[in-house]
N, C-alpha and C positions, 0 to 999 in steps of 0.2 A: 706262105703267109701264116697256118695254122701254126707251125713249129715256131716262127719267131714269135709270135702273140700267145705262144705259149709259155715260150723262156719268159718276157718281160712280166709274165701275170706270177708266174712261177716264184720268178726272181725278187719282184715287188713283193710278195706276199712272203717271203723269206726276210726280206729288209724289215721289214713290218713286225715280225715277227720277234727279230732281233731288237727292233728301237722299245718294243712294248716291254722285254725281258732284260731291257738298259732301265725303262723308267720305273719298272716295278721295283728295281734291285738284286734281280737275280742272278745280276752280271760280275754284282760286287759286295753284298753283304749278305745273300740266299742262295749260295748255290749249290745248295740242295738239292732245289725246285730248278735253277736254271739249267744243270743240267738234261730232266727232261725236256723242258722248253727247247733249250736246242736244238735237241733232238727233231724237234718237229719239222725243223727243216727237210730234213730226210725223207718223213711221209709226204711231205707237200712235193718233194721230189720228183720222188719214186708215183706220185699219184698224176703228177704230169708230165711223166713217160709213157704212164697208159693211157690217161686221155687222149695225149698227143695221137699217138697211135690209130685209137678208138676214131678220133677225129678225120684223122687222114685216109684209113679204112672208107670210112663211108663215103668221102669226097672219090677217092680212087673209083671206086665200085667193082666192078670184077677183077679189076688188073691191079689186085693188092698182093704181093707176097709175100711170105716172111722174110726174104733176105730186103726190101722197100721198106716194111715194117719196121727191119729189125736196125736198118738204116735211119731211119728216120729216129728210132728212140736213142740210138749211137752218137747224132748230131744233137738229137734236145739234152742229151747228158755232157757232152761236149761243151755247146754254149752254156747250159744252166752251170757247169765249173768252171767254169773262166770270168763269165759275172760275178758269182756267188762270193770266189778268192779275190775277185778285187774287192768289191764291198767287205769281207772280211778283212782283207790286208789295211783299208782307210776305216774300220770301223778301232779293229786293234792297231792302230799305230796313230791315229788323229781322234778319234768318238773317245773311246774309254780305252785310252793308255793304260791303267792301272789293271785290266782286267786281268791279265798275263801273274799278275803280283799276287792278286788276292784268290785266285783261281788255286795258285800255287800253294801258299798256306791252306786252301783247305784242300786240295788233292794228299797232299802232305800227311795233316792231320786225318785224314779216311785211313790212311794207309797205315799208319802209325796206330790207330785204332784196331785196327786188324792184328799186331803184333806180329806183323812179317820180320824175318831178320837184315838186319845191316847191311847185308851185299843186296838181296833182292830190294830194297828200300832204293839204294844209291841206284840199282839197276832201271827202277819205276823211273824215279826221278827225272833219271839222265833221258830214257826217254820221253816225260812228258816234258822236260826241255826243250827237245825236238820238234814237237809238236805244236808246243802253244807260244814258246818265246818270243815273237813276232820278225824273225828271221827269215831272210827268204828262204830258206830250206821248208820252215813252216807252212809259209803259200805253199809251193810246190808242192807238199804233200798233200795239203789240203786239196788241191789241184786233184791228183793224180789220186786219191782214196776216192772224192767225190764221181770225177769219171767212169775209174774202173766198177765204182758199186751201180753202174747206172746200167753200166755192158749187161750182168746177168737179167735186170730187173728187163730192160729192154727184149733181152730173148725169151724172157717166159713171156712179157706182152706181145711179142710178134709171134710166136707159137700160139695163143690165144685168142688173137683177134687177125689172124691174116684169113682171106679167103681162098677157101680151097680150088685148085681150078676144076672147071666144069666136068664132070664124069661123061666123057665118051660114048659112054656105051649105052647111057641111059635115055637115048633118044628115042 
């Protein structure tokens, strides 16, 4: 019950985050600043794979280990990406269609600012195509980036907050 009431706080709080970074304009004429914004999904993430954790520690009580821990932060990254790429995939393909477009002109112009050369420019491109075009390739990755960055966060919180079992000896 804490893992899932943690995905949905997690995940609302991500949605929220994104519709505030839709109304402000950073989605489509700042993205600048939207780029941080985004970002912050990631900390609200990563900050509820440790609560989660922190949480489920203290309900467990003695019988926590890192592999339960580290189990537990493995599934809150699991569901927190598979919500997250849906509300992604309906935000970019239904909410703000055009974000893909205008994202692109100005990833473009960064880069072009830079005065990288002509191959490495098409090379950027071609993969932030990948990335952002609203293609199922795009979820999937979204998918599978968001996941896999949840695995290490999850083993430094289970290494940190598992409890150690009891010392034998010190009775």
């Amino acid at each position: 019950m804490i893992l899932l009431r943690n995905v949905f706080f997690t995940v609302l709080l991500s949605i929220a985050n994104m519709f505030v970074a839709y109304a402000a304009g950073f989605n489509s004429t700042r993205h600048e600043i939207g780029e941080t914004v985004r970002n912050l999904v990631f900390v609200f993430f990563w900050c509820g794979i440790f609560l989660t954790i922190v949480q489920m520690r203290a309900r467990a009580g003695t019988q926590h280990s890192f592999i339960d821990a580290f189990r537990n932060g493995v599934l809150f990254s699991l569901l927190f990406s598979i919500f997250y790429t849906l509300f992604i995939a309906l935000y970019q393909l239904v909410i703000d269609p055009q974000f893909y477009a205008t994202y692109r002109v100005f990833f473009e112009g960064k880069l072009r600012a830079l005065g990288i050369s002509g191959d490495l420019l098409a090379m950027k491109m071609r993969t932030f195509d990948l990335a952002y075009n609203g293609g199922p390739q795009t979820f999937l990755l979204l998918f599978l980036y968001t996941a896999m960055s949840g695995a290490p966060i999850a083993a430094i919180a289970a290494a940190l907050f598992r409890k150690p079992k009891p010392n034998q000896d010190a009775v």
